[in-house]
N, CA, C and O of each residue as an XYZ file, in Angstrom:
372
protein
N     189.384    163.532    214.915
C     187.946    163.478    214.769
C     187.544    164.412    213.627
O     188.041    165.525    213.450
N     186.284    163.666    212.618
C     186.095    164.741    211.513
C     185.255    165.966    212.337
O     184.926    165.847    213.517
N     184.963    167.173    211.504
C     184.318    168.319    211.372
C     182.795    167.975    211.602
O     182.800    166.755    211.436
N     181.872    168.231    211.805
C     180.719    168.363    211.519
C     180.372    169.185    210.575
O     181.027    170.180    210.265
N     179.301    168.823    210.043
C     178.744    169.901    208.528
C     178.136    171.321    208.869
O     176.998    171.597    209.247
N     179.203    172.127    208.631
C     178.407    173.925    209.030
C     177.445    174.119    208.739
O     177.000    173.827    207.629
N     176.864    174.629    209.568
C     175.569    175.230    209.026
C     175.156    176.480    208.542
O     176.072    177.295    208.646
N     174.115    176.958    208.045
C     173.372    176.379    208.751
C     172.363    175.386    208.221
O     172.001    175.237    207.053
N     171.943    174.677    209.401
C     170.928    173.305    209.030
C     169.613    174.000    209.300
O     169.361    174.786    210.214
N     168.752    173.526    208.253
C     167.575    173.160    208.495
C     166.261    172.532    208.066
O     166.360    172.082    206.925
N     165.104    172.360    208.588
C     164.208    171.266    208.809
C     162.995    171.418    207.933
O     162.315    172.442    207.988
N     162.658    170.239    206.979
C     161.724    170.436    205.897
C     161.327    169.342    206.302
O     161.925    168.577    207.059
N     159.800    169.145    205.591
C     158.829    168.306    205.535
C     159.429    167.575    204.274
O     160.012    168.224    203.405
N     159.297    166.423    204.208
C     159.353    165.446    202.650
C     157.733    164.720    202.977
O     157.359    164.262    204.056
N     157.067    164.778    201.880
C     155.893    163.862    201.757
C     154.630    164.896    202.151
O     154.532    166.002    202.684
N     154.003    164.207    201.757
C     152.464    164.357    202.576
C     151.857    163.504    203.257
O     151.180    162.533    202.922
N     152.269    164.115    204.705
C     150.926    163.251    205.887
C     149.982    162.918    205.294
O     149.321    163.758    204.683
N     149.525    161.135    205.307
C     148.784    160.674    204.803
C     147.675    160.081    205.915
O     146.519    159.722    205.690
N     148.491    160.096    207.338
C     147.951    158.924    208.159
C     148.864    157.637    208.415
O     149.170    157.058    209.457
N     149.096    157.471    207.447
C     150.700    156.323    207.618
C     151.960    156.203    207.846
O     152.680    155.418    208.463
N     152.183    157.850    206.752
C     154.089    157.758    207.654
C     154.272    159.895    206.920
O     153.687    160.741    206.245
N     154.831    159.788    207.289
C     155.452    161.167    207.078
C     156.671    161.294    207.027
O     157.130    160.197    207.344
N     157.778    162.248    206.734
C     159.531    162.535    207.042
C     159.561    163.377    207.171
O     158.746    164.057    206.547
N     160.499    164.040    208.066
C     160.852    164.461    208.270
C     162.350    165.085    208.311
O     162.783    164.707    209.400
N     163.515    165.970    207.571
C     164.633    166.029    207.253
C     165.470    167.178    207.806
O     164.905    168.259    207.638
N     166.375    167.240    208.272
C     167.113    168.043    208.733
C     168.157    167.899    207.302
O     168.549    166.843    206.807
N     168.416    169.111    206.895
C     169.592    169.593    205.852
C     170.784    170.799    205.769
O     170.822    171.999    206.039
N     171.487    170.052    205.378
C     172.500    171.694    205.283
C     172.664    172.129    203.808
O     173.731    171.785    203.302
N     171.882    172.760    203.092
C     172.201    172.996    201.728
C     171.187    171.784    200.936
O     169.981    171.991    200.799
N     171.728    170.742    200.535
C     171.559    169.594    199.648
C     171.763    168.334    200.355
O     171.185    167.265    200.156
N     172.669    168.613    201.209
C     173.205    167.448    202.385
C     171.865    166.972    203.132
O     170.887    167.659    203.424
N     172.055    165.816    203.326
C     170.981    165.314    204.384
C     171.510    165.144    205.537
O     172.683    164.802    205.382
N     171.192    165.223    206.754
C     171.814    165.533    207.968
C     171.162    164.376    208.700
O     171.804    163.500    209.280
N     169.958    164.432    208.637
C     169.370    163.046    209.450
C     167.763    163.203    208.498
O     167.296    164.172    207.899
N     167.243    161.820    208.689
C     165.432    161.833    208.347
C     164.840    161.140    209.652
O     165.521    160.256    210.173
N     163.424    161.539    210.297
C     163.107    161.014    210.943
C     161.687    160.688    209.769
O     161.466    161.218    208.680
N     160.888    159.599    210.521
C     159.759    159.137    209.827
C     158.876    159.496    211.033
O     159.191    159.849    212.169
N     157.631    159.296    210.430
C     156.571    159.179    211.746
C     155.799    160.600    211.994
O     156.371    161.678    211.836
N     154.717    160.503    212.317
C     153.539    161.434    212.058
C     152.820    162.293    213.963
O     151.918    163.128    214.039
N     153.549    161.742    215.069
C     154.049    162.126    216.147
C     154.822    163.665    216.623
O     156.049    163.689    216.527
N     154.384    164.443    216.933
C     155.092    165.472    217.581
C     156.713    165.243    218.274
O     157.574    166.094    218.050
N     156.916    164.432    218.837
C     158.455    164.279    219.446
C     159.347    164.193    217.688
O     160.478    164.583    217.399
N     158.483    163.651    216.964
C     159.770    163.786    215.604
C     159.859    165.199    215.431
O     160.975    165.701    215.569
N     159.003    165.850    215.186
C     158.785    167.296    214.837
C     159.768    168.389    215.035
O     160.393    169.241    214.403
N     159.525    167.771    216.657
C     160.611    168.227    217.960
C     161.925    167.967    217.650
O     162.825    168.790    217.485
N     161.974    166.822    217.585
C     163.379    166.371    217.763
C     164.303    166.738    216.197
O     165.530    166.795    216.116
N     163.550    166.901    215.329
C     164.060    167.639    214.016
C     164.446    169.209    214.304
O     165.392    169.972    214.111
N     163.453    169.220    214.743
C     163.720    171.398    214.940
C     165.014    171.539    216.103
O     165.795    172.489    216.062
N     165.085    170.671    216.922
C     165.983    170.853    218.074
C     167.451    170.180    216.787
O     168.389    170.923    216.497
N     167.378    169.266    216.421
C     168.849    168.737    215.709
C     168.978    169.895    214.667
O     170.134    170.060    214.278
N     168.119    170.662    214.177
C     168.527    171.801    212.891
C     169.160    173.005    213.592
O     169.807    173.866    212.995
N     168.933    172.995    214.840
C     169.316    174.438    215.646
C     171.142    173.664    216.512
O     171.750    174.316    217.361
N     171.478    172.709    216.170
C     172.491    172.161    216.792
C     173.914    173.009    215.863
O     175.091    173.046    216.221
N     173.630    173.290    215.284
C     175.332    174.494    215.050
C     175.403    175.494    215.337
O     176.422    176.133    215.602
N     174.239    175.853    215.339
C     173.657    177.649    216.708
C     174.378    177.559    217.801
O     175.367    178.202    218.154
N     173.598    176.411    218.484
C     174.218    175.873    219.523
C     175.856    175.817    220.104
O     176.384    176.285    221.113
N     176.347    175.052    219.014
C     177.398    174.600    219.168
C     177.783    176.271    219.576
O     177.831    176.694    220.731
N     178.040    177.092    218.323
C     178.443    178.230    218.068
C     178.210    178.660    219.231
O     179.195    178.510    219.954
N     177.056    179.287    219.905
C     177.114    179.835    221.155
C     177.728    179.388    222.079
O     178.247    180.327    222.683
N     178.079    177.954    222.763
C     178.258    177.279    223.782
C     179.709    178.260    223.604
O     180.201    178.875    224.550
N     180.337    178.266    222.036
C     181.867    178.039    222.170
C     181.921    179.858    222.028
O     182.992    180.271    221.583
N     180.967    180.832    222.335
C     181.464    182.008    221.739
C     181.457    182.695    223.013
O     182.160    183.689    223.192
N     180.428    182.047    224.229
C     180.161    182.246    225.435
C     181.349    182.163    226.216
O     181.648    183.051    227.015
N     182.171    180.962    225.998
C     183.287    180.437    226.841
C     184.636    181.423    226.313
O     185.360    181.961    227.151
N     184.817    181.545    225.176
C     185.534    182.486    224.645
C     185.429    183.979    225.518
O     186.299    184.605    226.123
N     184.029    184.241    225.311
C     183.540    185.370    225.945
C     183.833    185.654    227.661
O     184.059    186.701    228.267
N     183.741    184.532    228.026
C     183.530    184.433    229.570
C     182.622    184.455    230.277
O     182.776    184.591    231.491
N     181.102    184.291    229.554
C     180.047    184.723    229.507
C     179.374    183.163    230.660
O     178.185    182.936    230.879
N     180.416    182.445    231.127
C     179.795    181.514    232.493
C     180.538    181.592    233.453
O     181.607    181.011    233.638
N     179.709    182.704    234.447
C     179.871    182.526    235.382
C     179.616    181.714    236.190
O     178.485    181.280    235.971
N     180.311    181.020    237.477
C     180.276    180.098    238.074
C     179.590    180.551    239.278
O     179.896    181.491    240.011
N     178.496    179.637    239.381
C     177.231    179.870    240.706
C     176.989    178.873    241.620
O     177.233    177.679    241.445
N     176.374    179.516    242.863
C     176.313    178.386    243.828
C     174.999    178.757    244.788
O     174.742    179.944    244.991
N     174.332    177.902    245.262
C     173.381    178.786    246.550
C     173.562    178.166    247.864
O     172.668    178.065    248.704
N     174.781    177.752    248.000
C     175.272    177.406    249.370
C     175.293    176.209    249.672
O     176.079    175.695    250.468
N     174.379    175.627    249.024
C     174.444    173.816    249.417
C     175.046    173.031    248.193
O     175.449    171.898    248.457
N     175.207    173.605    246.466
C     175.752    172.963    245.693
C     176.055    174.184    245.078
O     175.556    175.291    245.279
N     177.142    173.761    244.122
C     177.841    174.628    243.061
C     177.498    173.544    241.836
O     177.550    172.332    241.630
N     177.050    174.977    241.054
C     176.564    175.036    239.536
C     177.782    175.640    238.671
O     178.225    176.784    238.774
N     178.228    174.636    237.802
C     179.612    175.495    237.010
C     178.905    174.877    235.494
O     178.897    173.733    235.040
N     178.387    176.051    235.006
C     178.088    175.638    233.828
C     179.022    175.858    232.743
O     178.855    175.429    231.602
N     180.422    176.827    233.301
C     181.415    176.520    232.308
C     182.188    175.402    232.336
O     183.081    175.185    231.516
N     181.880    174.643    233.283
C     182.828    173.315    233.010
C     181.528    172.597    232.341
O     181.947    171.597    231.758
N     180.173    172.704    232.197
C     179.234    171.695    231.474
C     179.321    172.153    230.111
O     178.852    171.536    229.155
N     179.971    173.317    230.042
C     179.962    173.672    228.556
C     181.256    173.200    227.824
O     181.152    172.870    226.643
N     182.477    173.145    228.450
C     183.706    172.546    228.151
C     183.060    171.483    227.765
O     182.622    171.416    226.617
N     182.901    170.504    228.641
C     182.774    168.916    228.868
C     181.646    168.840    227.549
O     181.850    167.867    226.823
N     180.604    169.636    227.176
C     179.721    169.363    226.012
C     180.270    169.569    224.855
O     179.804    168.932    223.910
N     181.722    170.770    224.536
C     182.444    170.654    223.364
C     183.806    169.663    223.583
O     184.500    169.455    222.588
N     184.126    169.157    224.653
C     185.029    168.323    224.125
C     184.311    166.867    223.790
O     184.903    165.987    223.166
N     182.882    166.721    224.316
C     181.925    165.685    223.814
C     182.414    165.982    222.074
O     183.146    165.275    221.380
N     181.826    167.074    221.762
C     181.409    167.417    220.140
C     183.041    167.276    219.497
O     183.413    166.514    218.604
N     183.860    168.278    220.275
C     185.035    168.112    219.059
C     185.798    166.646    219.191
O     186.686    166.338    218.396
């Protein structure tokens, strides 16, 4: 499986809101990472959340390194968020 593009990424406006369409771009450097279109808050969102995705990554994997998930329960279910964090980087790698 390839690499993903290091970051870090992040999120610029292209255009001027006119009323009709807008973009929206997530970048790493010069690279384009994704464009969303559309003049809606969930793009906004969903740009700022995809530019913070190698943070992410980075923590999930510096935590597990760390040991930093502990495994919890309150008696009726068990919460193992180090196996949701495995299972989310072997998603990614």
């Amino acid at each position: 499986m390839s690499q993903h593009t290091p970051g870090p990424w992040t999120r610029q406006n292209k255009g001027i809101p006119t009323g009709l369409s807008a973009r929206h771009e997530v970048v790493a450097g010069r690279r384009v990472i994704c464009r969303m279109g559309g003049l809606n808050e969930d793009d906004y969102a969903n740009a700022r959340l995809i530019a913070k995705a190698p943070e992410m990554y980075r923590l999930i994997k510096l935590s597990l390194q760390a040991g930093r998930f502990p495994e919890m329960g309150d008696g009726y279910e068990q919460w193992k968020p180090a196996e949701v964090a495995r299972t989310l980087l072997r998603e990614i790698e």
